[in-house]
N, C-alpha and C positions, 0 to 999 in steps of 0.2 A: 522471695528467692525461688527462680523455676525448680521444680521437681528434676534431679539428673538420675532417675531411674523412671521406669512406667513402660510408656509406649513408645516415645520417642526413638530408643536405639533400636529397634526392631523396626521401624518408620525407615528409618536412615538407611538402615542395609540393603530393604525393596529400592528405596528410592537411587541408593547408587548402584544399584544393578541398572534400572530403569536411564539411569544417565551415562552408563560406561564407564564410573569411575568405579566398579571394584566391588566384592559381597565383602571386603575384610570389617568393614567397621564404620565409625561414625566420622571418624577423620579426613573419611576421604570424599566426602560430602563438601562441595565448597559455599553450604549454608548454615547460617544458623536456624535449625528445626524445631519446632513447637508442636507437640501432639494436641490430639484435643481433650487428653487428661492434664494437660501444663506440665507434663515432661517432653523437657527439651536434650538438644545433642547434636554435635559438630563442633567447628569451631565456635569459641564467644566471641571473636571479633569481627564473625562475619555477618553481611544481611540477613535478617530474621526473617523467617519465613511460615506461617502457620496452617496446618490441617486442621482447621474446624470440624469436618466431618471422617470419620469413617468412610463413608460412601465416596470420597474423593482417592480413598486408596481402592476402592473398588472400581472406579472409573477405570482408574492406571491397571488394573490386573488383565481388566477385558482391552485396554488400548494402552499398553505399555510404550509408550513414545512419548512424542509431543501432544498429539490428538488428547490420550489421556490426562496429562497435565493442563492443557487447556481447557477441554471441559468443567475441569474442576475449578480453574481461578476463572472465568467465565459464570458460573456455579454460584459462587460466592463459599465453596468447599476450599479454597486456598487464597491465603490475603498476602499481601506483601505489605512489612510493615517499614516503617521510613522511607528511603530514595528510594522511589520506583528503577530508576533507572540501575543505583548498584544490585538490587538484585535481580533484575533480569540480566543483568551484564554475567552476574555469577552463576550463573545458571545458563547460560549462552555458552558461557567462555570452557562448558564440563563436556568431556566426555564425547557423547554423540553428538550434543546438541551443537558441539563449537564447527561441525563438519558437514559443508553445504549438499544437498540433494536428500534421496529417502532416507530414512536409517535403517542401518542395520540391524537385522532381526534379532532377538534372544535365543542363546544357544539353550537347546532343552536341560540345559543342568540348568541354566540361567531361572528359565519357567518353573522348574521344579522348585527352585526355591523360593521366589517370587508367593509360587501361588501357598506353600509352605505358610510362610510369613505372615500373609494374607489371613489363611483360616485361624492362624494364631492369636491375631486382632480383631478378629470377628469382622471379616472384609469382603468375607466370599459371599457371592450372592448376585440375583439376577443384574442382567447387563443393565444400568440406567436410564434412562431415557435421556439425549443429547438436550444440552439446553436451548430452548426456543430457538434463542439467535442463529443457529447454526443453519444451514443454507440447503434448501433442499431442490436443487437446480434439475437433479437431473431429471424429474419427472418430466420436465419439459422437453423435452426431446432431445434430437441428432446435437451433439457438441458442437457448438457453434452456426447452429440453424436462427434464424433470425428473433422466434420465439422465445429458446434459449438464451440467447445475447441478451436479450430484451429483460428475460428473466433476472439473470445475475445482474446487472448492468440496477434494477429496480432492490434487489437485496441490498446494492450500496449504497447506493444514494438517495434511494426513497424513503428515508429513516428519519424525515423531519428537516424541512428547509433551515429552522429556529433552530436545532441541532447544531445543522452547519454553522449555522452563523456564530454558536456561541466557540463552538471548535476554532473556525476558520480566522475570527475575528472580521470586523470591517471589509476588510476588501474582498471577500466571499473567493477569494482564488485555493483551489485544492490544487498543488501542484507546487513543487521546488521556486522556493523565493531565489531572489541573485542579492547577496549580501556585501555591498562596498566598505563595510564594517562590521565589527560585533556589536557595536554599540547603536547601529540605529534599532528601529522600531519594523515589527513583520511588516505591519502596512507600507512602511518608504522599502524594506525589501521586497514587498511582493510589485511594488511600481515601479521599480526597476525592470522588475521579471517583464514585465507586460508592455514597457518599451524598449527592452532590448528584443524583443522577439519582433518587434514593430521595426527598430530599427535592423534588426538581418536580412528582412523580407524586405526591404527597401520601401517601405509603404509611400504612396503618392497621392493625394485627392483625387478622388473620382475613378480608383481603382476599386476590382471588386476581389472579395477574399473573403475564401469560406475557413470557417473553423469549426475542424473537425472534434465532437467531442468538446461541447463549449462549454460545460459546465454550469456555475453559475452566471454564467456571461460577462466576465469583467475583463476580458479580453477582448471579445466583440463591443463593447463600451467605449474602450479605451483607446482601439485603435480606430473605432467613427468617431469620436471625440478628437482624441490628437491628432489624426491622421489626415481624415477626411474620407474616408475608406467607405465602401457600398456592402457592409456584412453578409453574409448566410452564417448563420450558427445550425448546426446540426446537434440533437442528444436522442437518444431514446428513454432516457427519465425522463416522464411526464411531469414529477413535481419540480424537477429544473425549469425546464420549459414554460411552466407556469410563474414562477419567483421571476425567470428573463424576461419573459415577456413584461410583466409588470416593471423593471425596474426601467425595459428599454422605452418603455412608456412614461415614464416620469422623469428620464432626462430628454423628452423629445425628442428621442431620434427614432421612431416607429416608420418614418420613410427612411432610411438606412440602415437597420437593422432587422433583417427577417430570421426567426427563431420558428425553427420546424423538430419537432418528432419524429427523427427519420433516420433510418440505417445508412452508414457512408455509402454500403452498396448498392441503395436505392435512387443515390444523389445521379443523376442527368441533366443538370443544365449549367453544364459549361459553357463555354472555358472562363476559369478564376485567373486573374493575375498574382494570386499568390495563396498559398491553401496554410494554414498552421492546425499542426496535430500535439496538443499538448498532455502529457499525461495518457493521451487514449491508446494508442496502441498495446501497451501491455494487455488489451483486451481483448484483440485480436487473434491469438494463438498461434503457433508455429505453422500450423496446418495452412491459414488464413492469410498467410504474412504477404505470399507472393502478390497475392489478388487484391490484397490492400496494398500493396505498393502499386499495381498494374489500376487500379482503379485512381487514384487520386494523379498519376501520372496522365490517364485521358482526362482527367478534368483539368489540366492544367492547360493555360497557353504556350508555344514555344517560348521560351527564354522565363519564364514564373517560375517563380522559387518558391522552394516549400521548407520548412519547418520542423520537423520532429524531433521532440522531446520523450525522454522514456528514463525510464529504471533499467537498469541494466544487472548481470550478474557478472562480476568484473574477475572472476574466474575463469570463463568460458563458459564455453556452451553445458548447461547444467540442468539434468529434467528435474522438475518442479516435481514434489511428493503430493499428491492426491490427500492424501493421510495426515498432512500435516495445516497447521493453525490456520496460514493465510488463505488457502482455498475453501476452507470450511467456513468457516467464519467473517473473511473480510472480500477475497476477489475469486468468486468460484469463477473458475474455467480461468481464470486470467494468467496469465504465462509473460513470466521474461524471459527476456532473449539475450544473450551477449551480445556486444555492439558489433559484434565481425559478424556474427548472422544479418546483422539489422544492416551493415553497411554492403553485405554479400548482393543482399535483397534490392537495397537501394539502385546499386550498380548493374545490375542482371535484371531490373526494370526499366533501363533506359535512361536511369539518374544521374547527373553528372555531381560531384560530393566539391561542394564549396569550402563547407569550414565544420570543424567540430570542436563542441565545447564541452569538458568534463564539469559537474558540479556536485560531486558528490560529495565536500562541506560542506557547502551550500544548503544541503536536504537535510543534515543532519541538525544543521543550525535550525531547520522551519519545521521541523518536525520537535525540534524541542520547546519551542514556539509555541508549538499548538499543545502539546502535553503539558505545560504550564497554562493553555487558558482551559482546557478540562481541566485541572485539579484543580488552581482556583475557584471555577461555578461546578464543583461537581454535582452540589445538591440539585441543582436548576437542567443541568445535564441529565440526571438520573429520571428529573421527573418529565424532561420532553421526553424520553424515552423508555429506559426502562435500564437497573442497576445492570442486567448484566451485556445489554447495549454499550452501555460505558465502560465498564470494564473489557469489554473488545476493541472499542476505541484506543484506549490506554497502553494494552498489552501488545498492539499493534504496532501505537505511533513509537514507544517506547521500546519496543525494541526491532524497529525499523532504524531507527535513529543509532540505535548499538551497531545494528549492521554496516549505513555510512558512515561511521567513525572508524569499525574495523577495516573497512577496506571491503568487505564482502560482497556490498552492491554498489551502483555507482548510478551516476543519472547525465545524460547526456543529449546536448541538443546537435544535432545532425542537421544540418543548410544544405539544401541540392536545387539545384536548377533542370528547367526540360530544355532541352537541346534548342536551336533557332533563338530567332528573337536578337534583341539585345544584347552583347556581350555583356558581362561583367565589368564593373570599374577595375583599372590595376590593381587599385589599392582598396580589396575589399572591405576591409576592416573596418570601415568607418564606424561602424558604433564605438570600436574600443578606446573611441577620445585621439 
């Protein structure tokens, strides 16, 4: 039977300062809390949640937020124990954490007791050191300088090709499946995904189309495969680059399929009859947004239609916290945009907007996908990598997947065509059956 006196309720009071829910007590805590003497506190019928260390409430002293709560389950100073999922949902759904953009500071009574609290448990003490995984982009220069780009762009996906795969499963696609069911299988949703995106661009043999941001190539694949399509894949992950090239070499199609290490801004050798940007642009930043629309627009021919897919934040326009998990840890510098900026952009680049498709289940459904094939191979995960690689994975996919279920973010593919050319058919629709 846990200990209901110790450390625990003094745990619980820091902790719901640190989440907006209140210094009264343990009740207002929406977890179940574990010190790391085995006194616990809060409700019992909520998510258990444990402090292993001391040094995890010393993280939260020096970065009372998110920041510091992530360092520490990153750390391996805080575990979640059963359904990952309800307890990041409980701790999502508290306080600051349930309220999109920076948080709110602590009001100096807030600190004063916090750090109280703190020396009580023997908490105070030098700042930590951030663990490994966290992202140290900026030494690299000017935000959003090509070096930089290159930089964060290598913090995420140069973390193990064998990684992805056991994350991604089979069909190596990172990016929102399209699900005609719950009940099939990621791989028939993520092949969906990659000929509905074939079939918007109206793909024809002997066309040529670049894809921006190709990943691991199973969209340049799929659409020379089905289509009959002339590819350019663009990434600037070298170990992408490397696994594409290989696989475009073992399905023979190394004369249709050119895989370069190259910045979209560096791309000059138009015109494409159709461009698809899937997942990349959240990479691009606010700052960046126009010139990437103005740039993929000169590479196109009149009447070529292009593609973009993204995350969106389905509240409005909303600045991204610096300070908080996803920039540190999973996409530095990476920035969403609400769809009204991204379709602002589209339009005030010369775009004319064909069709737009929300899939914001859709992401939730393939993100939960992929956090069921990490906790299945965790051990084989931990060891392509490293435990607290995996647990950034996790605490991402997991409560990435809370956010499109709440409504909070959304993911949307945007069809635009360049002026001239070709009209559209009346009846665009044709992929919808």
């Amino acid at each position: 039977m846990a200990k209901t006196k110790g450390v625990a309720p003094k745990l619980a009071k820091a902790l719901g300062i640190v989440l907006g829910t209140g210094e009264s007590g343990t009740g207002e805590i929406p977890i179940r809390l574990r010190a790391w003497d085995g006194s616990e506190a809060g409700p019992e019928d909520a998510p258990l949640i444990e402090f292993t260390s001391r040094r995890a409430l010393r993280r939260i002293l020096w970065s009372p937020g998110q920041l510091g709560l992530s360092r520490a389950y990153v750390a391996g100073e805080i575990t979640a124990h059963g359904d990952i999922f309800e307890a990041f949902a409980a701790l999502s759904s508290a306080g600051k954490f349930a309220q999109p953009g920076p948080f709110s500071p602590l009001t100096p009574r807030e600190v004063w007791t916090l750090l109280k609290t703190g020396a009580r448990l023997g908490a105070v003490g030098p700042n930590p050191a951030p663990p490994p995984e966290e992202a140290r982009v900026e030494k690299h220069g000017r935000r959003h300088s090509r070096k930089r780009d290159a930089a964060a762009i290598s913090h995420h996906y140069d973390v193990g090709n064998d990684f992805y795969r056991l994350v991604l499963g089979p069909s190596l696609v990172y990016s929102c499946a399209v699900w005609s069911d719950e009940g099939i299988s990621l791989e028939e949703a993520q092949e969906e995904k990659l000929d509905l995106v074939c079939r918007k661009l109206g793909l024809q043999p002997g066309q040529r189309l670049l894809d921006v941001g190709c990943g691991w190539g199973s969209f340049a694949l799929h659409a020379a495969e089905r289509y009959g399509v002339t590819v350019v894949g663009i990434t600037i992950s070298t170990e992408q680059a490397e696994l594409v090239r290989k696989r475009v070499a073992e399905a023979g199609l190394t004369d249709r399929v050119d895989i370069r290490v190259q910045d979209y801004r560096d791309v000059n050798d138009g015109p494409y009859d159709a461009i698809s940007s899937v997942g990349m642009s959240e990479h691009v930043g606010r700052e960046q947004l126009n010139r990437y629309v103005s740039q993929l627009h000169g590479l196109l021919r009149p009447g070529g239609r292009m593609l973009n897919h993204a995350i969106s934040w389905n509240a409005g326009p909303t600045e991204d916290d610096p300070n908080s998990f996803l920039p540190r840890y999973v996409f530095p510098d990476g920035q969403m945009l609400s769809l009204s900026e991204l379709m602002t952009a589209l339009e005030g680049g010369g775009f004319e907007v064909l069709d737009v498709e929300a899939l914001r289940r859709h992401y939730a459904l393939t993100l939960r996908a992929w956090v069921k094939n990490l906790e299945e191979q965790w051990d084989e995960a931990v060891r392509l990598t490293s435990e607290g690689r995996a647990r950034v994975w996790r605490l991402y996919m997991a409560s990435s997947a809370l956010g499109f279920e709440g409504g909070l973010t959304g993911v949307n593919q945007v069809l635009v065509r360049k002026a001239g050319g070709e009209e559209p058919p009346l009846r665009l629709r044709t992929w919808a059956g």
